[in-house]
PyMOL Python script that loads the backbone (N, CA, C, O; Angstrom):
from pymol import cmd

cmd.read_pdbstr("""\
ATOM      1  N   UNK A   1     100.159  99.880 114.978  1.00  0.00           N
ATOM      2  CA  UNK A   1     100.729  99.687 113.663  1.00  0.00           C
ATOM      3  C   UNK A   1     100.104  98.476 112.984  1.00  0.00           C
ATOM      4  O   UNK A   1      99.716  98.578 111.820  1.00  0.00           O
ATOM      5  N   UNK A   2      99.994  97.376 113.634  1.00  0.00           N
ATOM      6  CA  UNK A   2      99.378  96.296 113.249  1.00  0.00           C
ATOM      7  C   UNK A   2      98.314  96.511 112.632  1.00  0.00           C
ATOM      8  O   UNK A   2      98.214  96.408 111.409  1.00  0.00           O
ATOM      9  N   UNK A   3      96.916  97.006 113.802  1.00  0.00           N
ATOM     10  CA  UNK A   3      95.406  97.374 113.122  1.00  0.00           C
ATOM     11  C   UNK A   3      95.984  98.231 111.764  1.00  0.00           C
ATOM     12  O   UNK A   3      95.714  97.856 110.623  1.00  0.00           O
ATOM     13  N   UNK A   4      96.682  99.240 112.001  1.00  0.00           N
ATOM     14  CA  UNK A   4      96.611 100.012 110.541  1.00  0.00           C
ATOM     15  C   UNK A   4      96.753  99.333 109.199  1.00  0.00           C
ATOM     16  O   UNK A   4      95.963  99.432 108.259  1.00  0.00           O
ATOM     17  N   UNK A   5      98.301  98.357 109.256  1.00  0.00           N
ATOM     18  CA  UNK A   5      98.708  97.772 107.913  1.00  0.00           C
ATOM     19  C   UNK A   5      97.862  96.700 107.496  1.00  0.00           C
ATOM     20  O   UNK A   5      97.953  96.153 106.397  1.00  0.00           O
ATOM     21  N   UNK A   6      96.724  96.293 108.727  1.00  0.00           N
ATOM     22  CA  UNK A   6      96.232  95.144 108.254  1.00  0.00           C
ATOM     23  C   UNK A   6      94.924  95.540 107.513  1.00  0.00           C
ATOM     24  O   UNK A   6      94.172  94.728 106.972  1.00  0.00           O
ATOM     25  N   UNK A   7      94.722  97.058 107.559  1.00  0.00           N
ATOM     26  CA  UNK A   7      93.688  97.744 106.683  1.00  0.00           C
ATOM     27  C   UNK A   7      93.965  97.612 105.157  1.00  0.00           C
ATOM     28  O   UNK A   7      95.062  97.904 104.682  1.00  0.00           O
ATOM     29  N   UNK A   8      92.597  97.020 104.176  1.00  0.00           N
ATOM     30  CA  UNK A   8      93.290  96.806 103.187  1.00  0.00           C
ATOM     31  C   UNK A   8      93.571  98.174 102.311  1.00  0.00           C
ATOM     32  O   UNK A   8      94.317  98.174 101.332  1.00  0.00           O
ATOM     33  N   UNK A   9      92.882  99.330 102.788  1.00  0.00           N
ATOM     34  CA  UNK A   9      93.020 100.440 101.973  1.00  0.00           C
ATOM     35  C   UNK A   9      94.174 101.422 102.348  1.00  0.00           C
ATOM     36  O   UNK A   9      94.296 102.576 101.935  1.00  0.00           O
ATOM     37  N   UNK A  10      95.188 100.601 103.403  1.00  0.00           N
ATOM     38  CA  UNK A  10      96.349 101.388 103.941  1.00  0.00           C
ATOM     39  C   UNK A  10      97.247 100.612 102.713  1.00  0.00           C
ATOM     40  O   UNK A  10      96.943  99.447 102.456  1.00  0.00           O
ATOM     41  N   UNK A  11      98.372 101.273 101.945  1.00  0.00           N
ATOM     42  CA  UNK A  11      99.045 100.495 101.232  1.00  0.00           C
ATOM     43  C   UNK A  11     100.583 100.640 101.857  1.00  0.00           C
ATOM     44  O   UNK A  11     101.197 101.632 102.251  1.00  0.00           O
ATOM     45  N   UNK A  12     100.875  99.506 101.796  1.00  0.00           N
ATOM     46  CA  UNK A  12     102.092  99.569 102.898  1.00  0.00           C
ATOM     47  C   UNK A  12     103.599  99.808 102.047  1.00  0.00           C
ATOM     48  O   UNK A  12     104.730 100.002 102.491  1.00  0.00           O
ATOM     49  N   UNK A  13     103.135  99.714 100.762  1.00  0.00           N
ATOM     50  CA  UNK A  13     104.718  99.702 100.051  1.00  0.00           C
ATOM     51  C   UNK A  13     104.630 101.437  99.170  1.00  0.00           C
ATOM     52  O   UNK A  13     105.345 101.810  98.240  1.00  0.00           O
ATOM     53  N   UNK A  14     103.408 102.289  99.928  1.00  0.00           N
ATOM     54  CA  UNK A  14     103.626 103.540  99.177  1.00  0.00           C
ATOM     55  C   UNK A  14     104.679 104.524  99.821  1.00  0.00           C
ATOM     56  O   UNK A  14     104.653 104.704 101.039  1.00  0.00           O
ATOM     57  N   UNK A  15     105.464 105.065  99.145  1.00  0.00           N
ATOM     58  CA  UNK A  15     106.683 105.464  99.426  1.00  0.00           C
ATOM     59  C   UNK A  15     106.256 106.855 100.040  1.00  0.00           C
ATOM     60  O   UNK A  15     105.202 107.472  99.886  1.00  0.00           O
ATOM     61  N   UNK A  16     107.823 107.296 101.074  1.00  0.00           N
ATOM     62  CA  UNK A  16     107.445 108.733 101.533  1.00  0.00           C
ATOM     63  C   UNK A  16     107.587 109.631 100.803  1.00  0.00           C
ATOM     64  O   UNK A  16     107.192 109.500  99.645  1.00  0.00           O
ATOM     65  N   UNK A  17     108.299 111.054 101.295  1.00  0.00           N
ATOM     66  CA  UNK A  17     108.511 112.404  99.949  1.00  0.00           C
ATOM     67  C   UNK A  17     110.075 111.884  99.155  1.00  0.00           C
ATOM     68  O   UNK A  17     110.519 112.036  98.017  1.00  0.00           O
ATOM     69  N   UNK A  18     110.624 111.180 100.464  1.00  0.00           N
ATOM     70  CA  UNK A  18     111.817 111.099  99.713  1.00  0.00           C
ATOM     71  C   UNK A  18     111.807 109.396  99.014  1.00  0.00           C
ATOM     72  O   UNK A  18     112.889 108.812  99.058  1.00  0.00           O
ATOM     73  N   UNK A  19     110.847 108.794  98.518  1.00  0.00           N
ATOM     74  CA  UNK A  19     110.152 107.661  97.976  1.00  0.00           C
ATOM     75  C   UNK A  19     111.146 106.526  98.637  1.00  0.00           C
ATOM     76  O   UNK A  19     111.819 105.746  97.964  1.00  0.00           O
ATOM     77  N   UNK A  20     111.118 106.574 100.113  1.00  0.00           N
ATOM     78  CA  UNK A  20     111.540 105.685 101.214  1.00  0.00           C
ATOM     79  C   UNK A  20     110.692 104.416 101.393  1.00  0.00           C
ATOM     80  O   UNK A  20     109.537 104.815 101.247  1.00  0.00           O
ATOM     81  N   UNK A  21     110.664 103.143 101.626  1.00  0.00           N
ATOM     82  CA  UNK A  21     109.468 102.403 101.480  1.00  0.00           C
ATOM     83  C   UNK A  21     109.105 102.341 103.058  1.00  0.00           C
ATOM     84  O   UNK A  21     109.506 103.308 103.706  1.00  0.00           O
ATOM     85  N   UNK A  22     108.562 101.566 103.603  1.00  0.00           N
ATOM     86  CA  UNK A  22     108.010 101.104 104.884  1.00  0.00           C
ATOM     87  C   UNK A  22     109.086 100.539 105.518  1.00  0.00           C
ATOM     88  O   UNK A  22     109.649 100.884 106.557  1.00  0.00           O
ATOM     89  N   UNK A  23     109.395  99.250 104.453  1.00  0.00           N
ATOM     90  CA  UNK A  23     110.211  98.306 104.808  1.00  0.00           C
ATOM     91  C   UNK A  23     111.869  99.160 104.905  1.00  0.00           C
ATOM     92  O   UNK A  23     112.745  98.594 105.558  1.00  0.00           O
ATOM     93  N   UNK A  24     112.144 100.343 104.306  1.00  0.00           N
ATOM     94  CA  UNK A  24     113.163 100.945 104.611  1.00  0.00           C
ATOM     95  C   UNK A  24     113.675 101.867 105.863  1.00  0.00           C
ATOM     96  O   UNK A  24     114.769 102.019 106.406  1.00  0.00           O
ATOM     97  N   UNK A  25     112.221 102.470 106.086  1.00  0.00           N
ATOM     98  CA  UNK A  25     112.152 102.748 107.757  1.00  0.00           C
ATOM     99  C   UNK A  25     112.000 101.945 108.929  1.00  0.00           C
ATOM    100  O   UNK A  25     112.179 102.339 110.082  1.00  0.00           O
ATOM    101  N   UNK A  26     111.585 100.543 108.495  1.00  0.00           N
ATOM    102  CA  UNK A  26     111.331 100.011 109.617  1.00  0.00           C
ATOM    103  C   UNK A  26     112.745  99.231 110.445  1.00  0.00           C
ATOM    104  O   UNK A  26     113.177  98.083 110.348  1.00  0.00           O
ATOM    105  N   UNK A  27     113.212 100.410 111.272  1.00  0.00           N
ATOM    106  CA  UNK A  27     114.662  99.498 111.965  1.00  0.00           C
ATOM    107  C   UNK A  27     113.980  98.237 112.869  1.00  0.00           C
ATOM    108  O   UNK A  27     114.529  97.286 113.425  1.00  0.00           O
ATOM    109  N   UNK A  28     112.916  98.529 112.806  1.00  0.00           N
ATOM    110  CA  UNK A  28     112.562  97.422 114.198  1.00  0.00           C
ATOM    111  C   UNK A  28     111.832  96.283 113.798  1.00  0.00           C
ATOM    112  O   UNK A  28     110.744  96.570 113.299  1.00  0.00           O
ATOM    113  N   UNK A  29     112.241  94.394 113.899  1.00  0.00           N
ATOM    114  CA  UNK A  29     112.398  93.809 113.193  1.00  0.00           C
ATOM    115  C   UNK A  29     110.531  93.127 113.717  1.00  0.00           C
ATOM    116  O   UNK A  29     110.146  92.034 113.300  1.00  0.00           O
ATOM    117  N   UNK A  30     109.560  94.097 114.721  1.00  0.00           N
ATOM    118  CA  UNK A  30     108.382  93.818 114.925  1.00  0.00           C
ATOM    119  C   UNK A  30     107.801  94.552 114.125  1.00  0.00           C
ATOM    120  O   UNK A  30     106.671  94.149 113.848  1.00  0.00           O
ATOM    121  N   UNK A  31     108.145  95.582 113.577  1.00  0.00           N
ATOM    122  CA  UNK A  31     107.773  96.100 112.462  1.00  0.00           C
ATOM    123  C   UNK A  31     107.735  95.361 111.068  1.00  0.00           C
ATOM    124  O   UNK A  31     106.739  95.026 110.427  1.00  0.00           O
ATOM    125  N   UNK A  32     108.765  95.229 110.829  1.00  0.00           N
ATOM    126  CA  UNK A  32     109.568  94.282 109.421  1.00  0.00           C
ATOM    127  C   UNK A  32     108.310  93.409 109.401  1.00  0.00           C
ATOM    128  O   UNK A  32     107.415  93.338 108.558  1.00  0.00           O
ATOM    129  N   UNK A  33     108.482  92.776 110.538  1.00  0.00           N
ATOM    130  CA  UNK A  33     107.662  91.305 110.410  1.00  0.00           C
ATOM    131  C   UNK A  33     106.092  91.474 110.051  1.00  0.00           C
ATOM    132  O   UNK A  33     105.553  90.679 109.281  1.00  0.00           O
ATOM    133  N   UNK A  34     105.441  92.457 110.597  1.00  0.00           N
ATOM    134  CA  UNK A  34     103.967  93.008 110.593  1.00  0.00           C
ATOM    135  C   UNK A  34     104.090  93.468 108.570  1.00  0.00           C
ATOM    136  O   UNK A  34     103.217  93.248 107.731  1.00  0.00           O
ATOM    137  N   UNK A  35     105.208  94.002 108.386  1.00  0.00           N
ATOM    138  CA  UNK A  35     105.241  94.518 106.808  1.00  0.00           C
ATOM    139  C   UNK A  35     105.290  93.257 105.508  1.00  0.00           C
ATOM    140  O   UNK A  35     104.997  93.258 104.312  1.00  0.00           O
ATOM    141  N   UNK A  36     105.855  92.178 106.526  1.00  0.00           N
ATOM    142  CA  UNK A  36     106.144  91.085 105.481  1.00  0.00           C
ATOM    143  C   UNK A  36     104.841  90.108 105.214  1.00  0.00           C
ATOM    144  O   UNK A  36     104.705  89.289 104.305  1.00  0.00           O
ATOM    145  N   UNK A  37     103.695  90.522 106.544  1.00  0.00           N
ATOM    146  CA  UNK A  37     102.459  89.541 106.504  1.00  0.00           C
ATOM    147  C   UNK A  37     101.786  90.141 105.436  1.00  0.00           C
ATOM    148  O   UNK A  37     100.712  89.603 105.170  1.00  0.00           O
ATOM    149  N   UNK A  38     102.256  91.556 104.414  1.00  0.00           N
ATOM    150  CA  UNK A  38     101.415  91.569 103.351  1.00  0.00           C
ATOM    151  C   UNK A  38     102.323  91.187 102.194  1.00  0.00           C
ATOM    152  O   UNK A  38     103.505  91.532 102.210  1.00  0.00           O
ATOM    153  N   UNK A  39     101.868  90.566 101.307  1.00  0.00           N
ATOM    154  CA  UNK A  39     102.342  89.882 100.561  1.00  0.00           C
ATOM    155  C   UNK A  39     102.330  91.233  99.210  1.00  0.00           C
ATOM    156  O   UNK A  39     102.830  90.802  98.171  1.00  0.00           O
ATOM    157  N   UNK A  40     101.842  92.739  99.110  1.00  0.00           N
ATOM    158  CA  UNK A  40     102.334  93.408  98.234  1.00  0.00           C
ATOM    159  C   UNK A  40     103.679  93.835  98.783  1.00  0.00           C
ATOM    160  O   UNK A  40     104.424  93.826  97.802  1.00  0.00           O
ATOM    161  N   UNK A  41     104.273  94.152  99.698  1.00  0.00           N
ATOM    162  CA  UNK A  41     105.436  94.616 100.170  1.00  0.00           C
ATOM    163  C   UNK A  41     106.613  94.160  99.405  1.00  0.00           C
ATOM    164  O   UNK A  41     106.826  92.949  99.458  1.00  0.00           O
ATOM    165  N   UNK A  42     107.271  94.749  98.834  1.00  0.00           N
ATOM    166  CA  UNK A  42     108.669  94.845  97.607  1.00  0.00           C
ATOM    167  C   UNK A  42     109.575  95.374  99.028  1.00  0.00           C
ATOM    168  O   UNK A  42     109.638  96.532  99.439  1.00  0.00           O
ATOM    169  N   UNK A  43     110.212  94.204  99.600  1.00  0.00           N
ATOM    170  CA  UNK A  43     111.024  94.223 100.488  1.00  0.00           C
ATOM    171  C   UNK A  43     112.653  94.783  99.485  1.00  0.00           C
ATOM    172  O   UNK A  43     113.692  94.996 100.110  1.00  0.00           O
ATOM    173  N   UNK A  44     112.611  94.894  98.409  1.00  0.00           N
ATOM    174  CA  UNK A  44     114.020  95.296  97.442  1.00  0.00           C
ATOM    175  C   UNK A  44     113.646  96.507  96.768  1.00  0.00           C
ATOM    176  O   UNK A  44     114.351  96.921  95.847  1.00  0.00           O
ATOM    177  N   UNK A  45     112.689  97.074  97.101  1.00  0.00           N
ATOM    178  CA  UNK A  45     112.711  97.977  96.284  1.00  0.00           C
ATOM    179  C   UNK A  45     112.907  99.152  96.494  1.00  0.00           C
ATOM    180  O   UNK A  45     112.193  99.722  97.319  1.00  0.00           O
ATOM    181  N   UNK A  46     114.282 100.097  95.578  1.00  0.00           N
ATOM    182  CA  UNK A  46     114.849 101.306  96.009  1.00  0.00           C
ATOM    183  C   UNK A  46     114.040 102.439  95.987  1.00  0.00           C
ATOM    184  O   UNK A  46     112.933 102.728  95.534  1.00  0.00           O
ATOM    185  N   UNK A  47     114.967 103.022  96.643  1.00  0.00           N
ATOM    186  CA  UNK A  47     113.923 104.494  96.913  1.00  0.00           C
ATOM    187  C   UNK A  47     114.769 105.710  95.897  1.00  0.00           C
ATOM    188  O   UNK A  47     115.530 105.231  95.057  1.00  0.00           O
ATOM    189  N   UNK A  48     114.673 106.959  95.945  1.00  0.00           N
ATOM    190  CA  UNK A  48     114.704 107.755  94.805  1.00  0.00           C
ATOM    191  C   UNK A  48     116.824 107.949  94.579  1.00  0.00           C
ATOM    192  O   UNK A  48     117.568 108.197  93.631  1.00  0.00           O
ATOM    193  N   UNK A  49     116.999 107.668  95.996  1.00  0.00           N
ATOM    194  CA  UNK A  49     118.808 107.442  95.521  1.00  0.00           C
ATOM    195  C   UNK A  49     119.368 106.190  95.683  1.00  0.00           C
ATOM    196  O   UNK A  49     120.436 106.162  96.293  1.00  0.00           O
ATOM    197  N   UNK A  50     118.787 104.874  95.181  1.00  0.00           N
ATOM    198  CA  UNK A  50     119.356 104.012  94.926  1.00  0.00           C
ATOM    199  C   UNK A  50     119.242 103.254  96.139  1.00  0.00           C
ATOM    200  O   UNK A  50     119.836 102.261  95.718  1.00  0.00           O
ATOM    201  N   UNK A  51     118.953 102.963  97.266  1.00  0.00           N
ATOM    202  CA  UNK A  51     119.181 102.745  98.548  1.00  0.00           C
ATOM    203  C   UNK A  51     118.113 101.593  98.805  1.00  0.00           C
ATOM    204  O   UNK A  51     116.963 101.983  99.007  1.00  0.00           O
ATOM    205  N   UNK A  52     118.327 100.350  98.821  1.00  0.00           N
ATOM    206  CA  UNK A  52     117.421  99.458  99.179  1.00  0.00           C
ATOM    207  C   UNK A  52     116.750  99.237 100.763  1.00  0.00           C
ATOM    208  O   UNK A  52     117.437  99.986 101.457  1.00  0.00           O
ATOM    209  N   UNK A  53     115.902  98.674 101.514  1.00  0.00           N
ATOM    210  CA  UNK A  53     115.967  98.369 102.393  1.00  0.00           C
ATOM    211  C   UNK A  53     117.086  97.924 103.325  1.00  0.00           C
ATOM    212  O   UNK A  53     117.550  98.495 104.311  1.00  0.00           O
ATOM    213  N   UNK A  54     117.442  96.611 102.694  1.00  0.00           N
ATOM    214  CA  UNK A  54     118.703  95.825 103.047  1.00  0.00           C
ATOM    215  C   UNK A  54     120.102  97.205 103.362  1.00  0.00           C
ATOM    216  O   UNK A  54     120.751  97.226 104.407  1.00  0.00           O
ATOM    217  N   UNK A  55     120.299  98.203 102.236  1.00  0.00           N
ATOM    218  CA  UNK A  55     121.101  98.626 102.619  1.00  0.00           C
ATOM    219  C   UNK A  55     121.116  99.448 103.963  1.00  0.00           C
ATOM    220  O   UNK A  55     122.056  99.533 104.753  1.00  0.00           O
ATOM    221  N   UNK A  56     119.856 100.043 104.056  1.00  0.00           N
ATOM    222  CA  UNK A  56     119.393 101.143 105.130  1.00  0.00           C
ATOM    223  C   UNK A  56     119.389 100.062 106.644  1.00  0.00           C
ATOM    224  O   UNK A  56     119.797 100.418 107.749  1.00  0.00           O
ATOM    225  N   UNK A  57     118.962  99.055 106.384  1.00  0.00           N
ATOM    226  CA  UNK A  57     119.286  98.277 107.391  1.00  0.00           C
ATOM    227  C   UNK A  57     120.742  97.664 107.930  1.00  0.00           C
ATOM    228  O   UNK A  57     120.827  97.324 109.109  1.00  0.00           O
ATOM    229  N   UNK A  58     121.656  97.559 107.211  1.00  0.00           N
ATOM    230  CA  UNK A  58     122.589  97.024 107.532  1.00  0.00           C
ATOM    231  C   UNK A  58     123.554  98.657 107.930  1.00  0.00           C
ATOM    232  O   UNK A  58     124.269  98.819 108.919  1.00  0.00           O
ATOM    233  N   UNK A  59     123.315  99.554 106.968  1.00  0.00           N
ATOM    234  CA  UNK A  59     123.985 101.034 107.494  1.00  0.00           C
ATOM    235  C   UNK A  59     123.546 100.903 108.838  1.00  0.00           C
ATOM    236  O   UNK A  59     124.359 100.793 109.756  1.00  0.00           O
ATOM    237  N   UNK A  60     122.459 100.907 109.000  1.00  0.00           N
ATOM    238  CA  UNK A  60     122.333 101.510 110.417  1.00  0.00           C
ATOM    239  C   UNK A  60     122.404 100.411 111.667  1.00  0.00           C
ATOM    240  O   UNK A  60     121.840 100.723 112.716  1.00  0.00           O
ATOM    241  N   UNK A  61     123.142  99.026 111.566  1.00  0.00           N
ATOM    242  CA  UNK A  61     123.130  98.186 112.345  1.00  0.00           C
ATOM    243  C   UNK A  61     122.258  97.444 112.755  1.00  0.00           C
ATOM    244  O   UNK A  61     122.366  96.922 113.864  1.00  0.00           O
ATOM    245  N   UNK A  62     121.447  97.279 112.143  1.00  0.00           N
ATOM    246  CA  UNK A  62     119.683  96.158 112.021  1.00  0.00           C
ATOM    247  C   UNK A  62     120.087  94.599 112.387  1.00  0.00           C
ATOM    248  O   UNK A  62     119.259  93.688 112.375  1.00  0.00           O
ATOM    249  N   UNK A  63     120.908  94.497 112.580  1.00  0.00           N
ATOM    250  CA  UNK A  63     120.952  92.544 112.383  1.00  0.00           C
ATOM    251  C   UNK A  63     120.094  91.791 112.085  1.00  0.00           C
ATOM    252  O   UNK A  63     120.220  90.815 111.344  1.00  0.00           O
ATOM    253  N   UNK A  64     118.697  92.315 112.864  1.00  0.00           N
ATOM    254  CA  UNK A  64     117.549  91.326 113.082  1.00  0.00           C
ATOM    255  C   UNK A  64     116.899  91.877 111.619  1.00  0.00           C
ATOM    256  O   UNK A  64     116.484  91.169 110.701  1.00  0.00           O
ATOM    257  N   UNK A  65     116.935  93.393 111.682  1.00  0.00           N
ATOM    258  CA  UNK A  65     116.228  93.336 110.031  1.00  0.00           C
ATOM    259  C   UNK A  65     117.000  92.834 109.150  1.00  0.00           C
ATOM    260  O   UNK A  65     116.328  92.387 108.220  1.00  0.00           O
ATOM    261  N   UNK A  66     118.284  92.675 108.981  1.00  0.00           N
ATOM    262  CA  UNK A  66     119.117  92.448 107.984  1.00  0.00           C
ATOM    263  C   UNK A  66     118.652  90.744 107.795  1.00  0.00           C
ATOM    264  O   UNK A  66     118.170  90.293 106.756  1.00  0.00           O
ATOM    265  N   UNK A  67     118.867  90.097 108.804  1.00  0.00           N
ATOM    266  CA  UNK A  67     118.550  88.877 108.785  1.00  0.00           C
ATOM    267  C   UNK A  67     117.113  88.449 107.773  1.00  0.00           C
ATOM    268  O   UNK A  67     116.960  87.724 106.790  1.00  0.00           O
ATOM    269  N   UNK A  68     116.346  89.179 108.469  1.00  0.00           N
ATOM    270  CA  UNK A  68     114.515  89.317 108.025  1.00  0.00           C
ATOM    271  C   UNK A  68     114.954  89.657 106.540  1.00  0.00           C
ATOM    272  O   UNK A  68     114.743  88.609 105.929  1.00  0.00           O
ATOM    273  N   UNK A  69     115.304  90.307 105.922  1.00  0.00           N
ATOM    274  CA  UNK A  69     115.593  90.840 104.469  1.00  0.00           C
ATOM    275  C   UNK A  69     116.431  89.694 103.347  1.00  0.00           C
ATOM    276  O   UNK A  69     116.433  89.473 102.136  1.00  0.00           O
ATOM    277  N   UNK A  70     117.015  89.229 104.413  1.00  0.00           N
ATOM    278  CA  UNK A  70     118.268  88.110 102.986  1.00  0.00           C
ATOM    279  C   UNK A  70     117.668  87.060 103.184  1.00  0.00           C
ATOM    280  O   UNK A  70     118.064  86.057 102.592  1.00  0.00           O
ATOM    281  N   UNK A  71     116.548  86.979 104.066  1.00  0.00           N
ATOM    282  CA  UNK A  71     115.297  85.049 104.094  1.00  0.00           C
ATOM    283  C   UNK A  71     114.305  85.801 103.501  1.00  0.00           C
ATOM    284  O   UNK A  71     113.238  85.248 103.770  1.00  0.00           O
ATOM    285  N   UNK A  72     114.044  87.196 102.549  1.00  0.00           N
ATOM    286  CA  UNK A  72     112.988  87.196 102.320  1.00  0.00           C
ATOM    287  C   UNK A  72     113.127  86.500 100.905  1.00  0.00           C
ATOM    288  O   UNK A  72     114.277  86.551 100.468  1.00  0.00           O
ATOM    289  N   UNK A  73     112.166  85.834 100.062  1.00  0.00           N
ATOM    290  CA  UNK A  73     112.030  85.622  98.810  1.00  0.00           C
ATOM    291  C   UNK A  73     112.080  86.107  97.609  1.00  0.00           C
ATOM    292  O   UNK A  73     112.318  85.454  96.593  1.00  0.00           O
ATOM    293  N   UNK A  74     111.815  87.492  97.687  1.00  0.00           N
ATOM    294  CA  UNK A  74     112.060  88.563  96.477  1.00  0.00           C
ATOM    295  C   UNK A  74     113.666  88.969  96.465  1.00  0.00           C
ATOM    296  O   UNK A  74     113.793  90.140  96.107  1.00  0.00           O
ATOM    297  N   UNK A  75     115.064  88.250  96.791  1.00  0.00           N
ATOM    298  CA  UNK A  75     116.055  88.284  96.929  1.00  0.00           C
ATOM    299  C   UNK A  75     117.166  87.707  96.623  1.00  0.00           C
ATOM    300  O   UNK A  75     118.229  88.139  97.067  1.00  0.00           O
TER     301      UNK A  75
END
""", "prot")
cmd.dss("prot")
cmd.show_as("cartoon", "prot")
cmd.util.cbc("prot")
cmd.orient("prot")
């Protein structure tokens, strides 16, 4: 995962079908962290029903992402 996101022609904040971000799938906070070393990543930004990262993380019991999300700066 690392080699991939650190490709600059991989874009890490392009959304899935259901315009989910990276940072919204990523429950796992070694993930999160690999997503936050790029500085385009919109750690707040919703997907097509309203649903931020933060929320998808805290629904599903993230602590460590939840944590990673409310110290990020765009917040």
């Amino acid at each position: 995962m690392q080699i991939l996101l650190g490709r600059d022609e991989v874009d890490p904040d392009e959304p899935d079908n259901d315009s989910r971000s990276r940072v919204q799938l990523g429950a796992d906070t070694r993930v999160v962290r690999i997503l936050f070393e790029r500085e385009e990543v919109n750690s707040d930004k919703p997907d097509k029903y309203g649903r931020t990262p933060l929320s998808y993380a805290a629904w599903g019991g993230h602590e460590g992402v939840v944590k990673m999300l409310l110290g990020r700066a765009d917040y």
